[in-house]
N, C-alpha and C positions, 0 to 999 in steps of 0.2 A: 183627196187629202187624207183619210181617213186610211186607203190601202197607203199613202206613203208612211204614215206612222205605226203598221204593222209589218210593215218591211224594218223598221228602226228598230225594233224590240229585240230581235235577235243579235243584231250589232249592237246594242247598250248590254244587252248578258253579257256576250263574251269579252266587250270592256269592262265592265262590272268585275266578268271572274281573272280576267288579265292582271288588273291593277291589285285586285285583293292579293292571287297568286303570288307578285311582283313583290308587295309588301311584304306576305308574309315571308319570302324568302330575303329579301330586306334584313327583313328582324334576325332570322337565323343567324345572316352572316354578321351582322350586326354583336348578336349575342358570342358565335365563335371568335369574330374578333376581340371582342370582351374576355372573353377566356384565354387568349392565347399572352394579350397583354399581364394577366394577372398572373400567368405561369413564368413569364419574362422576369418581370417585377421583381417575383418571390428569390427568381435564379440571379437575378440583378444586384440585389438586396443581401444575399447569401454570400457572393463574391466579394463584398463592399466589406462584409463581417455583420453587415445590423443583423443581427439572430432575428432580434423582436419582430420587427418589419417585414424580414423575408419570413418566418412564421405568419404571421397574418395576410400577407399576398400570396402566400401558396395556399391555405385554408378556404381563401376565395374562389381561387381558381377549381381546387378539388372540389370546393361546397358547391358551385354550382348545377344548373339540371340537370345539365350534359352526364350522360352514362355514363359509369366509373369500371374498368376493369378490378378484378378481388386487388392487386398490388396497389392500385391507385386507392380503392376503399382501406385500405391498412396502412397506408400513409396518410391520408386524412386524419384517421384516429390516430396516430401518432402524434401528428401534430397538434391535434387537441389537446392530447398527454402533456406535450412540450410547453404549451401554451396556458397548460393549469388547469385547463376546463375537464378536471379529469370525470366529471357524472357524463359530459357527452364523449368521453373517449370509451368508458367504461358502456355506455349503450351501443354504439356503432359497432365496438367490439361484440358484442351480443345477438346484434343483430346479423351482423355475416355470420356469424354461429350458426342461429339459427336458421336460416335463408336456407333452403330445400334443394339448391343448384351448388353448392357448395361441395366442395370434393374433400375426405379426410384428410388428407395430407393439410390442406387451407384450414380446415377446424382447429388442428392441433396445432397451427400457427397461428390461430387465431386466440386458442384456447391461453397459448403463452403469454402471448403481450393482454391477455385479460388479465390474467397471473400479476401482470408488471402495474397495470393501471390501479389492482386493488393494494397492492406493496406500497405504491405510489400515496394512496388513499389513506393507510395505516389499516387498510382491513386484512390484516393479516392472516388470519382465520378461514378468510374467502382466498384468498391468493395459498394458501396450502391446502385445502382441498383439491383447487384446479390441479395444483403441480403434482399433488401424490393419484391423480387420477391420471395424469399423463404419462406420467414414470411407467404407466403398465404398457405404453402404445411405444411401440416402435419408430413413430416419427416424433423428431423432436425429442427425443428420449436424453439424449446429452445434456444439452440446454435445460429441459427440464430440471435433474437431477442438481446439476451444476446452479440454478436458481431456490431449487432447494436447501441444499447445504447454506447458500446464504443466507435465505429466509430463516434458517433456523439460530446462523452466526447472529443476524441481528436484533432474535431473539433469546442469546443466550442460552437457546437450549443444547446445551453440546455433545448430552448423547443420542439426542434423535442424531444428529449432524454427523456425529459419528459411523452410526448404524446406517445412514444411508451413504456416505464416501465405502464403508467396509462393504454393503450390496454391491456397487455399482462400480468399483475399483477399477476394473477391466475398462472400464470405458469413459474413466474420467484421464481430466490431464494432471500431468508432474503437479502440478502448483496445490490444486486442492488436495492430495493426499500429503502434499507437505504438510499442509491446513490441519491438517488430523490428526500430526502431533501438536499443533498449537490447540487443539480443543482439548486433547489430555492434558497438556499446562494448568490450562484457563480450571479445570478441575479440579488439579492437581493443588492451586495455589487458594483456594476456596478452603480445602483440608488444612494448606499450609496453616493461612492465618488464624487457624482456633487451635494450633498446636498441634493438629491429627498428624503427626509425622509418617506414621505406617502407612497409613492408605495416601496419604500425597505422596510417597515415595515410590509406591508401586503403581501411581500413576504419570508419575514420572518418567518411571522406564517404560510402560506403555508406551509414553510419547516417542522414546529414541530407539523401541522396536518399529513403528511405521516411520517416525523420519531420523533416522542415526545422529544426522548432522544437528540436530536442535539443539543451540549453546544457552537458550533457555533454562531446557531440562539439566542440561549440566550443570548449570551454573546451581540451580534450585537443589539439585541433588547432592554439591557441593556445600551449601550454607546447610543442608539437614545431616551431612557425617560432623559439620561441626558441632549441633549440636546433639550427636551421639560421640563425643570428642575421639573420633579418628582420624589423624593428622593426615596418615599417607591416601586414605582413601580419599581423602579432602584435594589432595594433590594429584592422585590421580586424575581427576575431573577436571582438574583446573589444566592438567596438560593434552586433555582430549579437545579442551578449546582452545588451547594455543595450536596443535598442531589441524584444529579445523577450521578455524576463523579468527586471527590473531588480531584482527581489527580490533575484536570485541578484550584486548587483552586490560584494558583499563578498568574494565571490571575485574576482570582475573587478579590483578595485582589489589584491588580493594578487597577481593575475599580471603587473600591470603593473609593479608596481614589480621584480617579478624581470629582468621585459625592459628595465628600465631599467637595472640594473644589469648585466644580462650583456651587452645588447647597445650602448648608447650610452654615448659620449665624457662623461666627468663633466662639464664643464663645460657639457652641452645637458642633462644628465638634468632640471633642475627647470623648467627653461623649459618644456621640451617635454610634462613631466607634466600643469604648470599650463595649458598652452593643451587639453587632453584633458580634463581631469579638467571645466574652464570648458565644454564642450563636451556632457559626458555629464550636466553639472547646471543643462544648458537642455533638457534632455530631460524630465530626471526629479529629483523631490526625493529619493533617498536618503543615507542616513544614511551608510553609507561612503564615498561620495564628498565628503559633506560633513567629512567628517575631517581623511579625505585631503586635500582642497582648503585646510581651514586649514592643516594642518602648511607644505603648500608655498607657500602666501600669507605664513609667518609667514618664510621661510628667504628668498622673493623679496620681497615685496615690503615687511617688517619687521612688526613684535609687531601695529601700533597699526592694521594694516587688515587684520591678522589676528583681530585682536580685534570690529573694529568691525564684521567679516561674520561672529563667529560669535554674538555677539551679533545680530543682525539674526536669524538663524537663530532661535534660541531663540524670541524673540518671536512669531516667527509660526507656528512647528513643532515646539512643546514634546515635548522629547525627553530621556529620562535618556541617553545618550550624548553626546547634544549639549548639555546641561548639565551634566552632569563636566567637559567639553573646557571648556566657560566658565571654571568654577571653578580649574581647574588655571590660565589664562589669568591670573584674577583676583588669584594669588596671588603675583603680579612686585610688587616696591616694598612689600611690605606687612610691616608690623610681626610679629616673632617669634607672639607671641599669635594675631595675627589669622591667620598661616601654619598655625599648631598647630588650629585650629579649622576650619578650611576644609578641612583634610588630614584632619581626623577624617571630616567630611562624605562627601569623598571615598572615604575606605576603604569608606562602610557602602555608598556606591553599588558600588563593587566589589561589596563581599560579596553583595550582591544580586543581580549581575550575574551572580557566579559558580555562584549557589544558581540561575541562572535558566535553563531548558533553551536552545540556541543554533537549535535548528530542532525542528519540530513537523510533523507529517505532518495536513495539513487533511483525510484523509479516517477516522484513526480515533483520531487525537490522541494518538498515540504523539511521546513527547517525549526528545530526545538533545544531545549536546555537539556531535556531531560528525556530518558527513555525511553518507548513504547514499542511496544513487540510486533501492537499494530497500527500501521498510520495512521494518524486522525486523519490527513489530505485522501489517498487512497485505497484507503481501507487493505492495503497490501500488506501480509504477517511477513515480518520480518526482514523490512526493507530498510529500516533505519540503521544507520551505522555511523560512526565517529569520523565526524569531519576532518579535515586531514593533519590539521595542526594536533591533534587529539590522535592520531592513527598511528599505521604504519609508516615508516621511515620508506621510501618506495624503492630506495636505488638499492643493489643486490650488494650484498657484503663481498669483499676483494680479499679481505685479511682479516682472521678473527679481531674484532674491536675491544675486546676485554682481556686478550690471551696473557699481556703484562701483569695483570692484575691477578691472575691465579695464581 
């Protein structure tokens, strides 16, 4: 009995190590199944649109023990970032830094999105060390530089932002050296408001030595000859943005008439408007100028060829602007009734008008009353422009529109 229960020993071991073995790979697949579900989910989740959810089922799936490749550890941290918990994105990032098996080209991709996590944090401070220590490495060096300048846009500091777009020119794209004449603006209009006219005016033109096209600068450089009351130099600027960006002409026609007022003799002011205004609307059909151009056709040259070119207008450039202007025209000589019903008309066009944003940003359709150079929505310079009731007239001119009227 005693030799049959040392023959049994050896077979209870290796059931023993069978079933433990059995289990422990049990558990394995057990656990990669668990992983495979929770990378599903996150992909699952993400197609559906829930952000939140497929954030939190991809964080499982990566947080678990299973080994991570460097890509799969910087999408982890990412999604930390995404998910708020930026003290555990800001470590994770750290710790591949640090990690000894780590290759430079991974450091300084690593080093980036640490950059992003401390921006993220408001540690501003730390996030511009990283990037002016990366700007010296050759990987990553765009990115860097290009995170830079913004680090500094949303610090207002606009001549570091300056000095590093003018380093690294060569290797940035179109958009931020546009950027760099909206930082000599942003300057420029700092001088303006305490009256500094010299030095905002020579940083003015700074701005339209790196970006030519900035109607910004024109525009700004245009309200500072008026007040050094020089009329033509005022108009010259006003025709360097009509003939670059005539969208923006609704401003143009507001600054002109200020120069008209502040700086010429009243009895030249409507002449002089009218021979400018005939001049900017053989360029281009917009709608402010065509306004404009009636109100001063109606004061020189009387009601009935003001009438009869704003009318001409309508016809071929169907415009709610430009048929308000009719209608308000139409209601000279006419019967109480017929005044009371035209005026109704008119108000609902207001109130439409008013209900109607005045510029729109064509790159994320963020919509406003009122100007800005830079989008609140996308933080893009110079993407807003006058929505279209407010714009250009789009269809191309057939037959001069005012040629009767000269």
């Amino acid at each position: 009995m005693l030799e049959l229960l040392f023959l049994l020993l050896p077979i209870a071991a290796f059931y023993g190590y069978y079933m433990g073995s059995h289990s422990s790979k049990q558990e394995i697949e057990n656990n990669k199944s668990q992983h495979i579900r929770s990378f599903m989910k996150g992909i699952n989740y993400f197609l559906s649109r829930d952000k939140d959810r497929a954030v939190d089922a991809l964080i499982s799936y990566y947080d678990s023990k299973v080994e991570h490749t460097f890509e799969e550890c910087m999408t982890l941290a990412s999604l930390f970032r995404e998910k708020g918990e930026l003290d555990r994105a800001i470590k994770f990032h750290k710790k591949i830094i640090e990690d000894s098996s780590t290759t430079p080209e991974e450091r300084s991709y690593a080093l980036l999105e640490l950059a992003t996590d401390f921006k993220r944090a408001g540690l501003l401070s730390n996030a511009e060390e990283i990037l002016l220590e990366l700007i010296t490495y050759n990987s990553q060096k765009k990115r860097a530089v290009s995170s830079l300048v913004l680090l500094y846009q949303q610090e207002r500091e606009w001549m570091k932002a300056i000095s590093i777009v003018e380093s690294y020119k060569k290797i940035l794209e179109g958009d931020l050296v546009v950027n760099q004449g909206q930082f000599y603006c942003e300057l420029a209009t700092e001088h303006f408001s305490r009256a500094n006219y010299s030095e905002a005016e020579n940083l003015f033109k700074k701005a339209l030595v790196v970006h030519p096209k900035c109607v910004r600068a024109m525009l700004n450089l245009a309200k500072i000859e008026i007040e050094k009351k020089r009329f033509d130099k005022v108009v010259s600027y006003l025709d360097q943005i009509i003939n670059t960006d005539v969208v923006m002409s609704g401003l143009v026609v507001k600054i002109l008439n200020k120069a008209c007022e502040a700086i010429l003799p009243a009895n030249e002011i409507k002449q002089r408007k009218l021979n400018i205004l005939k001049n900017w609307l053989d360029k281009a059909m917009s709608v402010p100028i065509v306004l404009e151009l009636c109100n001063v056709l109606e004061d020189v040259e009387g009601l009935a060829k003001a009438d009869e070119f704003i009318i001409r207008i309508a016809k071929s450039y169907p415009n709610i602007d430009v048929f308000s202007r009719m209608l308000k025209m139409s209601m000279v000589d006419l019967d109480a009734k017929s005044i009371e019903r035209i005026g109704i008309i008119r108000d609902l066009i207001e109130h439409y008008k008013n209900q109607t944003p005045r510029f729109v940003c064509h790159r994320c359709g963020f919509e406003t009353k009122m100007l800005f150079w830079q989008c609140p929505g996308c933080r893009r310079w110079e993407s807003l422009k006058p929505a279209n009731s407010m714009g250009i007239i789009e269809k191309k001119i057939t037959s001069n529109p005012n040629s009767e009227s000269k």
